[in-house]
BALUMLO-213280 format. One record per residue (C-alpha): x, y, z. Coordinates in steps of 0.02 Angstrom, whole numbers, plus 32768, in hexadecimal, padded with zeros to 4 digits. Layout:
N
XYZ/...
! end
This chain:
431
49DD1E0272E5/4A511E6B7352/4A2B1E1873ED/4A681D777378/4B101DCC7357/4B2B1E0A73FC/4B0E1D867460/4B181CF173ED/4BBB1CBC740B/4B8C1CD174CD/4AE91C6974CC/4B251BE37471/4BCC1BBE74CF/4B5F1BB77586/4AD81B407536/4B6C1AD674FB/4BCF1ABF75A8/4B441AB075FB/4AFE1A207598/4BA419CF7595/4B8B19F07669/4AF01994766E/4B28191275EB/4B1B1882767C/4A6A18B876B6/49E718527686/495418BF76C4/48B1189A7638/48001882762D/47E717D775CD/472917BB7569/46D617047556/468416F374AB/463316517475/46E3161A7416/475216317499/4702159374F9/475114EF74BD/470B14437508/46BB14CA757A/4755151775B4/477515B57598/482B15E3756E/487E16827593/48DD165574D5/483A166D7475/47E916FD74DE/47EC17AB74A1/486218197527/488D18CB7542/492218E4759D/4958198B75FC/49EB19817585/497A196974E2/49371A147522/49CB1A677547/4A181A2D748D/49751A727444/49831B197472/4A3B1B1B7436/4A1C1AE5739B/497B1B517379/49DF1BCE73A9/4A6B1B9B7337/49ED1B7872A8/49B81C2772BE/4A4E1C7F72BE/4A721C0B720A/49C71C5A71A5/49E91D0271D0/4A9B1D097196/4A8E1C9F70F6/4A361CAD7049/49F11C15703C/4A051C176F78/4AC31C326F7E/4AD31B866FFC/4A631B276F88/4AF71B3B6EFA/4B781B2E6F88/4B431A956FC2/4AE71A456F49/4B3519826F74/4B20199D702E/4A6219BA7003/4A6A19206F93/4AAB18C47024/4A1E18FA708C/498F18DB700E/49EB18246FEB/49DB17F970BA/492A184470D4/48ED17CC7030/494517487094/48FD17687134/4857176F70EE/487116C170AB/48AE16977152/482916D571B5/47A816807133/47E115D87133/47F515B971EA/4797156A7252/476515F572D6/47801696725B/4744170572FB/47DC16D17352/485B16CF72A7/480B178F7299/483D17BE734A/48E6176B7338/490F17C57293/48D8186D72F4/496418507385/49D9182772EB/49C518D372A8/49CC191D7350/4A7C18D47362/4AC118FD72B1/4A8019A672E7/4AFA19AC7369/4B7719627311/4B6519E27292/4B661A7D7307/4C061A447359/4C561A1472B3/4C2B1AD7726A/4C411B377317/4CF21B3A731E/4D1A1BD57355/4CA91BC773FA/4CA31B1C7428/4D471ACD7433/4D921A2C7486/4DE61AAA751F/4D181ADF7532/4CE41A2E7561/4D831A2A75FF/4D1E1A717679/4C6B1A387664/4CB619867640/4D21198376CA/4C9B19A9774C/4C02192C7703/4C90189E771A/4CA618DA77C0/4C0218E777FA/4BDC184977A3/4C6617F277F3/4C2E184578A8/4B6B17F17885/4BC6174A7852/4C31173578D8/4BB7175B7946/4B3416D17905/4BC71660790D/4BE4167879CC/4B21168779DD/4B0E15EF7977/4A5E16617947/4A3E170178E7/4A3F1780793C/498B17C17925/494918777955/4989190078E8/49E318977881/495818537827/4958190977C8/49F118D1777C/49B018237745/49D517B577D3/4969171D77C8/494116C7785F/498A162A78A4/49FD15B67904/4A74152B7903/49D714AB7913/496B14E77884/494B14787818/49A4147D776E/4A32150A77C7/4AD914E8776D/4B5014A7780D/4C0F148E780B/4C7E14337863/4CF1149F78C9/4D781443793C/4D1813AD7943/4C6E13F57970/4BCB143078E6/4BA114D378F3/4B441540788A/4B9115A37808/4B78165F7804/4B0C16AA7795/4B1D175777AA/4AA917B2774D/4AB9173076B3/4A45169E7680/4AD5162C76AC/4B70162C76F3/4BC315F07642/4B8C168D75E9/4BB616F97681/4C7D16A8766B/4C6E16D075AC/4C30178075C3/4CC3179F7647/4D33174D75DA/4D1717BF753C/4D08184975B1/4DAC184475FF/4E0E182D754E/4DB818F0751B/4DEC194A75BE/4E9318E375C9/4EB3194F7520/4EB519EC7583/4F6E1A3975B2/4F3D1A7A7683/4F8F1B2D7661/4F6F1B657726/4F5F1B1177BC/4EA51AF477BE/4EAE1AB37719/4F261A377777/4EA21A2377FA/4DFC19EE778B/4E6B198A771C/4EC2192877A8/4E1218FF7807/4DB818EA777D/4E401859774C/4E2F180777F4/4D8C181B77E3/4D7617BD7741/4DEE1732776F/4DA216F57817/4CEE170177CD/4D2E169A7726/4D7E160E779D/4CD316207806/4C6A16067772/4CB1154C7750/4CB615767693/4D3514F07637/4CFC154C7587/4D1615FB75C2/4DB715CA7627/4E00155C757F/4DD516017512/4E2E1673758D/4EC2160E759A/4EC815ED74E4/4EBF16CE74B4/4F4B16D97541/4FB8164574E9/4F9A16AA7447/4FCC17517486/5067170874D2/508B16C6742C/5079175B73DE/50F517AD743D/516D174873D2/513516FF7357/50C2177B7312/508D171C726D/507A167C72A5/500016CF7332/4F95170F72B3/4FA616557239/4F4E162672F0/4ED5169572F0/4E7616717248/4E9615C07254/4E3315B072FF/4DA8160072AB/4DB81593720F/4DC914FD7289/4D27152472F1/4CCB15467264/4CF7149A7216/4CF8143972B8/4C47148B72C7/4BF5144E721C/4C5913A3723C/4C0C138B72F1/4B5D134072CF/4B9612CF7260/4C2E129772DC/4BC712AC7384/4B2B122C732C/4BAC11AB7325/4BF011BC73CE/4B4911BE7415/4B1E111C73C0/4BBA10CE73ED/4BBF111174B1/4B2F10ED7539/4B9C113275D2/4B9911F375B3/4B6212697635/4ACE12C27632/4AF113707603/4B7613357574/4AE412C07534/4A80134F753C/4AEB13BA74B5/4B19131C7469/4A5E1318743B/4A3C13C37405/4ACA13CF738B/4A9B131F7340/49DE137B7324/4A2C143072E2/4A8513B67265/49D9136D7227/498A141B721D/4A17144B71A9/49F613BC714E/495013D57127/495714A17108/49F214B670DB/49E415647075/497C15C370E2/497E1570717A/48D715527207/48B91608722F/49251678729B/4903164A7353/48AC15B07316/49071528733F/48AA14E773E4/481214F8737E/485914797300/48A0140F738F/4808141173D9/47AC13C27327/482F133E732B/47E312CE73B7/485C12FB742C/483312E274C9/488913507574/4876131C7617/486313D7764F/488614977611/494314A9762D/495014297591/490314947526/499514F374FE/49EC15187445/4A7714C07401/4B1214E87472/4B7D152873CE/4B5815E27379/4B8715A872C3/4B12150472DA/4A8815877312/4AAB15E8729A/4A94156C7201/4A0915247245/49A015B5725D/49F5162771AD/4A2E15937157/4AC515A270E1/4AAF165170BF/4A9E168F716B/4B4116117190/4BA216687111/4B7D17187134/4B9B16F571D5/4C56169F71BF/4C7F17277143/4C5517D471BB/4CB817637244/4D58174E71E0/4D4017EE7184/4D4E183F7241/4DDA17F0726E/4E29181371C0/4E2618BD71D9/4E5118BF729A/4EF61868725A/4F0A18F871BD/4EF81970724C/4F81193B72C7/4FE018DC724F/4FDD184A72E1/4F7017E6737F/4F1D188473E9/4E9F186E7473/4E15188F7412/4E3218047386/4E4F17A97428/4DAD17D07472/4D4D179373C7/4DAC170573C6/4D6F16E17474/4CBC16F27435/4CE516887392/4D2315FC7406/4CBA15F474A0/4C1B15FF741B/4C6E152E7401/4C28150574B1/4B7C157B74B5/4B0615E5745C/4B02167274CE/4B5916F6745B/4AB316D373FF/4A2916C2744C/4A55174C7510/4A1F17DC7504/4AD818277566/4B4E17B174FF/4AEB17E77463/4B1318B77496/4BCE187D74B3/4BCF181B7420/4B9D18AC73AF/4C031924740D/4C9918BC7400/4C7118A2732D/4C53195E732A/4D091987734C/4D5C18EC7304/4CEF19367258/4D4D19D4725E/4DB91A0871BF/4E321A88723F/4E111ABA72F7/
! end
């Protein structure tokens, strides 16, 4: 108890930066039951995995949870926060529901497990104020976009990973001539597309993107502040034009036209805010319906647009057919898979490129709207709070839109540790 109060504060603020450090690593140990296998491929989106990260979070929130049971009577928060427990008790019925009626309940179990993890987080940044504020994530920030940008860059001149030590941090190996390796075009000429430590190079631009929003918050008050802020900039910009992402580049363009805007027209900045979440959320539950008639209608699309084309038009049908409680968290390429579709090899088996999609599919309408309502509640509040457009409503906006385009916010395990990091702070009431 009195090493708690001495060195709590302590403790938890180093576990914290250096999480947010290793944020981009991917180091983990993945496991290969039986229901991880589909058509006798085994996919990395059904396997159990323990990241380095889901380690380091671990011991910070045992720590936390800890430091919680010996300073409260757990009597007095029962009365205290009676409809927060009501809450609770109202998601875990629904989860069990969830896990029972889907398809592979070992995987719906596993996926409801990394969904408390991250509400976890989300909670320990939302109630550490004091200790863990946006000026804490500068530093650590700053330097994984650097280093991240440094392996990038790299791979990109390399037109390979890197290999050797870097496949601690989660460097998967490869090369411009692997089959299935995401290539750009780059003055006329493919090439591949840099990684990084990420699955894929879109995720890696989306990461960066939300990423540079938080530490672009932070006023440099001394010269190497001026230093890590600058780099880390140049940094993020040459590995976001390097990672030929149109979805991440759109977003980013779209949060700076906003911020501009709200340099003068303050209101009408924040009118745009809420209605680009309104409108993605709409466009979203419209696109199935829209995206089965274009597909009927035109025979000339290219591959990978087909591709997403396809996978919306099936989320669509799973929605239609378990509407309420959807087909089981981290379920849907088990449903795909009993709907006689057929893929021509493992990089099509891939969820629905759209996070509210996903999201309905696999919760169903209440999962959609819990969802929709913690989003706009955050951004509510982040508006309350600075009475205009700041970085950080920026930086979930960012995540709101580029979740349009992919599900990666969703289903990685570092987008999913930004994500809740970012709706941690955005959840704040002060600080």
């Amino acid at each position: 108890m009195l090493l708690l109060t001495k060195y709590g504060v302590k403790v938890k603020r180093i576990l914290f930066k250096i999480l947010v450090l290793l944020l981009p690593v991917q180091l983990s140990k993945h496991f290969w039951p039986s229901w991880s296998y589909i058509f006798g491929i085994r996919l990395d989106y059904l396997s159990p995995v323990v990241y380095l990260t889901d380690i380091l979070l671990f011991l910070l929130l045992s720590f936390w949870f800890i430091e919680k049971i010996t300073k409260t009577k757990p009597l007095e928060t029962f009365y205290k926060k009676r409809k927060t427990i009501l809450a609770a008790v109202t998601i875990l019925l629904f989860s069990a529901l969830n896990i029972a009626g889907a398809q592979s309940s070992q995987s719906a179990l596993f996926e409801w497990l990394k969904l408390l993890e991250m509400i976890a987080l989300t909670l320990f940044v939302v109630e550490n104020r004091e200790i863990i504020t946006r000026e804490s994530l500068f530093y650590p920030l700053s330097i994984a976009t650097i280093y991240t940008a440094a392996i990038g860059v790299t791979q990109f001149f390399l037109q390979r990973t890197i290999g050797g030590p870097f496949y601690y941090l989660g460097e998967r190996t490869f090369s411009s001539s692997t089959p299935g390796i995401a290539l750009g075009t780059y003055f006329g000429s493919q090439l591949l597309r840099p990684y990084a430590t990420f699955p894929h190079p879109n995720a890696l631009a989306g990461f960066l993107v939300v990423s540079f929003l938080i530490f672009k918050d932070k006023k440099a008050e001394n010269l190497v502040d001026k230093v890590v802020k600058s780099l880390a900039a140049v940094c993020f910009l040459l590995l976001l034009f390097l990672s030929n992402s149109q979805g991440a580049w759109l977003v980013f363009l779209t949060c700076g036209f906003i911020y501009l805007l709200s340099k003068y027209r303050a209101i009408l900045a924040r009118k745009a805010v809420f209605f680009l979440v309104i409108l993605a959320t709409i466009l979203s539950l419209v696109s199935p319906i829209f995206f089965q008639k274009v597909s009927s209608e035109n025979t000339h699309l290219s591959e990978g647009v087909e591709r997403r084309i396809s996978l919306a038009i099936s989320s669509g049908k799973m929605i239609a057919e378990r509407p309420v409680f959807g087909v089981g968290l981290n379920n849907f390429l088990v449903a795909l898979s009993q709907k006689g579709t057929r893929f021509d090899s493992a990089w099509f088996l891939q969820p629905v490129h759209n996070i509210y999609l996903l999201v309905f599919a696999e919760a169903g309408l209440f999962g959609l709207f819990l969802f929709v309502y913690i989003l706009t509640k955050a951004l509510r509040n982040l508006y309350e709070k600075n009475k205009g457009v700041s970085f950080l409503m920026l930086s979930l906006l960012a995540i709101v839109l580029t979740g349009l385009f992919d599900h990666y916010w969703l289903t990685l395990q570092q987008t999913q540790l930004l994500f809740s990091i970012v709706l941690g702070f955005s959840l704040r009431r002060d600080g």
